[in-house]
N, C-alpha and C positions, 0 to 999 in steps of 0.2 A: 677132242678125244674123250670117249668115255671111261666112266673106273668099274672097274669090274664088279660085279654086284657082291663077291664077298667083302672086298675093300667098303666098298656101300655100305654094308649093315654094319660094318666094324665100328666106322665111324657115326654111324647111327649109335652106337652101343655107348660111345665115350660124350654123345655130346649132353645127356645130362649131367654126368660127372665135369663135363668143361664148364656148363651153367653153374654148377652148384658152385665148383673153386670162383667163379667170375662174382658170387653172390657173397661168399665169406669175409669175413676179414678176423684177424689175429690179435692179441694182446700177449707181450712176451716179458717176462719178471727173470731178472737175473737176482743173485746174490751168493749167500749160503744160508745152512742150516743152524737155526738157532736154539731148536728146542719145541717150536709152534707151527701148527699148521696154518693153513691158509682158509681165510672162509670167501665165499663169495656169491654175492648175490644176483640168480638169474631170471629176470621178467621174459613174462610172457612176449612172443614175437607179434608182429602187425594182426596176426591171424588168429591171435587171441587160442591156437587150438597147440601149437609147437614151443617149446622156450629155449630164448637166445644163443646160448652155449649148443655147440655140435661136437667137438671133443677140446679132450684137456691132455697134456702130456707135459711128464715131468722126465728132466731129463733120458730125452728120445724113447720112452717109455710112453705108451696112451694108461690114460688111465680112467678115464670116462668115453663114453659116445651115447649123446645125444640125453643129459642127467633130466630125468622128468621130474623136477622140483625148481621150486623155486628161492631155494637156496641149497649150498651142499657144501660140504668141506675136502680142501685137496688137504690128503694124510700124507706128511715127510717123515713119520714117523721111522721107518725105515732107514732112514739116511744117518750119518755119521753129526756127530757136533762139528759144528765148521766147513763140514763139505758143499763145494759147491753144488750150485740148483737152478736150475732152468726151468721154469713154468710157460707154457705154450699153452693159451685159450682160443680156440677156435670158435667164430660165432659168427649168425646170418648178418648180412649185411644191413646198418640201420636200427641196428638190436643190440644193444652190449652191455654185457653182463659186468658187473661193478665187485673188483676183490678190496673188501673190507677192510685189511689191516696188511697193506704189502710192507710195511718196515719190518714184520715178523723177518722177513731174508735179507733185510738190509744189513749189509757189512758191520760186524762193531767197530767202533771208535775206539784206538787206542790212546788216546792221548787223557792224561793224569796229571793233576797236581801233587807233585814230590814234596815241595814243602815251600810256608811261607813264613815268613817273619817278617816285624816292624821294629824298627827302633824309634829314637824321637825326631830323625828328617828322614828317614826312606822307609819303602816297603818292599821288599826282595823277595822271585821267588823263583823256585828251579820248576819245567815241567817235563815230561817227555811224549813223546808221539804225536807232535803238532804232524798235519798235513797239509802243504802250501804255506801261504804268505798272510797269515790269517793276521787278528789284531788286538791287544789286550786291552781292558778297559776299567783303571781302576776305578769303584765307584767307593762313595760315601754315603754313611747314612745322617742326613741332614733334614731337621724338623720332620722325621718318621717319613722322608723319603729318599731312595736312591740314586745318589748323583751323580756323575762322573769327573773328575777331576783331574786325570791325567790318561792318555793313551798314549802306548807304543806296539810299533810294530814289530810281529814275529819275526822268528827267523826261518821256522818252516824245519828245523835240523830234530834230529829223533832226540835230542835232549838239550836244551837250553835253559840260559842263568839269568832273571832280567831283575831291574832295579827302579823305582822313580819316586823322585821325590815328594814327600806328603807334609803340609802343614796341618801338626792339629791342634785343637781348640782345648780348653781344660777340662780334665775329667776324662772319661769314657769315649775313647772314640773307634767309630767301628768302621769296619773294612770289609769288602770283598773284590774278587776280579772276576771279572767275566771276559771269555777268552772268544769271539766272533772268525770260526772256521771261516775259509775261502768260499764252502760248497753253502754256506747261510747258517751250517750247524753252532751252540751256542752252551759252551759248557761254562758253569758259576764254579767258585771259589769258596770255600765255607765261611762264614764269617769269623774275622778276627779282628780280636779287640785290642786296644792297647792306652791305656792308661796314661794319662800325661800328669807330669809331678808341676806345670807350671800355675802359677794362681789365677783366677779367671778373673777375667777382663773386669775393672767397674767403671762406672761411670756417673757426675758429675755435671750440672746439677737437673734434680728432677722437674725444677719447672723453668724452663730456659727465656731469655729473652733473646740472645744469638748466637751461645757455642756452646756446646756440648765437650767435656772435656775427656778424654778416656785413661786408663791408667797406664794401658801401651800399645801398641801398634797393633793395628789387627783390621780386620774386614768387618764392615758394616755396611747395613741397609736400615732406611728409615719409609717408612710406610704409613698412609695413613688407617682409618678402622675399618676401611672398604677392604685392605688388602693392596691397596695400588702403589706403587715402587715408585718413587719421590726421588730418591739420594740412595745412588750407592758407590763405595770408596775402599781406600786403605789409609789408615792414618791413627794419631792420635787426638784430633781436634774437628768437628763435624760443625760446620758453617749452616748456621738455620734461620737467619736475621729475613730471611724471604718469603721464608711460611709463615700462615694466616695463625691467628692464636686458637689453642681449642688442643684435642689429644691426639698424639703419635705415637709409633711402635717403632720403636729400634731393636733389630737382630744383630746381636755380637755375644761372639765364644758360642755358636748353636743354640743360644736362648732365645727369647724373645721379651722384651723389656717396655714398660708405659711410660712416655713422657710427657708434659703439658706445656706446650709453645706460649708464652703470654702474649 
């Protein structure tokens, strides 16, 4: 059966527009509107003579076709604080045009630290607007770095109370939490200090033949001048009758202390 020759050319008329869609492909940015446009950078296509991007439309709106630059900025300006936004790139197939900073429409984060407080065995603190089952992490600042010493788990609820226990050393000891979203996002806690009224650890005698004695209980590490971890413990009596004679470094109460094994 033949098709009638206007059918014929009709379809003669569409089959470049069918190649061109078969040639495209799409890049689509949801969010809202944060105040920022969007930039985006568009390279030359294979042909070295056309560039990648064919149109752009924001919310069902075109708002380019065919931008001869090779870069150009989608303006939200228009749009509302918070409203939502739909970016639609259209570009030749093999050729894709790169948007520069898409977190500009990225949803904000509501989630806040309310408030914290330490006393002398916990650190407590209230926040609001977790999302999901994210994880808190409290760290320590120990020998000028951040360490972590206790985690718990969120509870995901638009406002939560949490609590965990902290030993600290004498003098100045500093705090913060870092709070590890579901989605990888990672909000910090400001640092908070808190002062310990206890007397700091000493220690007895400086040139050892087998124990070291401490004034009370607490966490040590002894190292030699490489840096290399030897003995580490909690106690008040450090066992050394096994190392060679010559100089050590013992860490107690966040110091770092010289001793001489004979």
């Amino acid at each position: 059966m033949s098709l009638h020759p206007f059918i014929l050319s009709f379809l003669f008329l569409l089959l470049p527009l069918f190649v061109q869609a078969q040639q495209q492909q799409e890049v689509v940015l949801t969010g809202v509107y944060n105040g920022k446009n969007l930039y985006v950078q568009n390279p030359l296509s294979s042909n070295l003579k056309d560039y990648c991007t064919r149109e752009v439309w924001v919310n069902g709106e075109q708002v380019f076709v065919n931008p001869r630059s090779s870069a150009f900025t989608v303006n939200l300006s228009h749009l509302k604080e918070q409203q939502p936004v739909a970016v639609r790139i259209l570009y030749s197939s093999g050729c894709a045009p790169k948007v520069i900073n898409p977190q500009v429409i990225k949803t904000r984060n509501n989630f806040q630290y309310l408030s914290i407080q330490v006393d002398k065995q916990k650190l407590e603190w209230l926040t609001s607007g977790e999302k999901g089952s994210g994880k808190f992490f409290v760290e320590k600042l120990v020998e000028q770095r951040w360490q972590p010493v206790v985690s718990v788990e969120g509870y995901g609820e638009e406002s939560s109370r949490y609590q965990a226990e902290v030993e600290h050393h004498s003098g100045a000891n500093q705090y913060r939490i870092k709070y590890l979203q579901q989605d990888g996002e990672t909000f910090y806690s400001r640092v908070h200090t808190y002062q310990s009224p206890v007397e700091p650890v000493t220690f007895a005698p400086t040139r050892v033949s087998d124990k070291i004695y401490l004034s009370r209980e607490t966490e040590y590490i002894v190292s030699d001048p490489k840096g290399n971890q030897l003995l580490k413990g909690f106690g008040k009596e450090i066992k050394l009758g096994h190392l060679n004679s010559g100089l050590y470094y013992l860490n107690i109460d966040n110091r770092l202390e010289k001793f001489y094994k004979k």
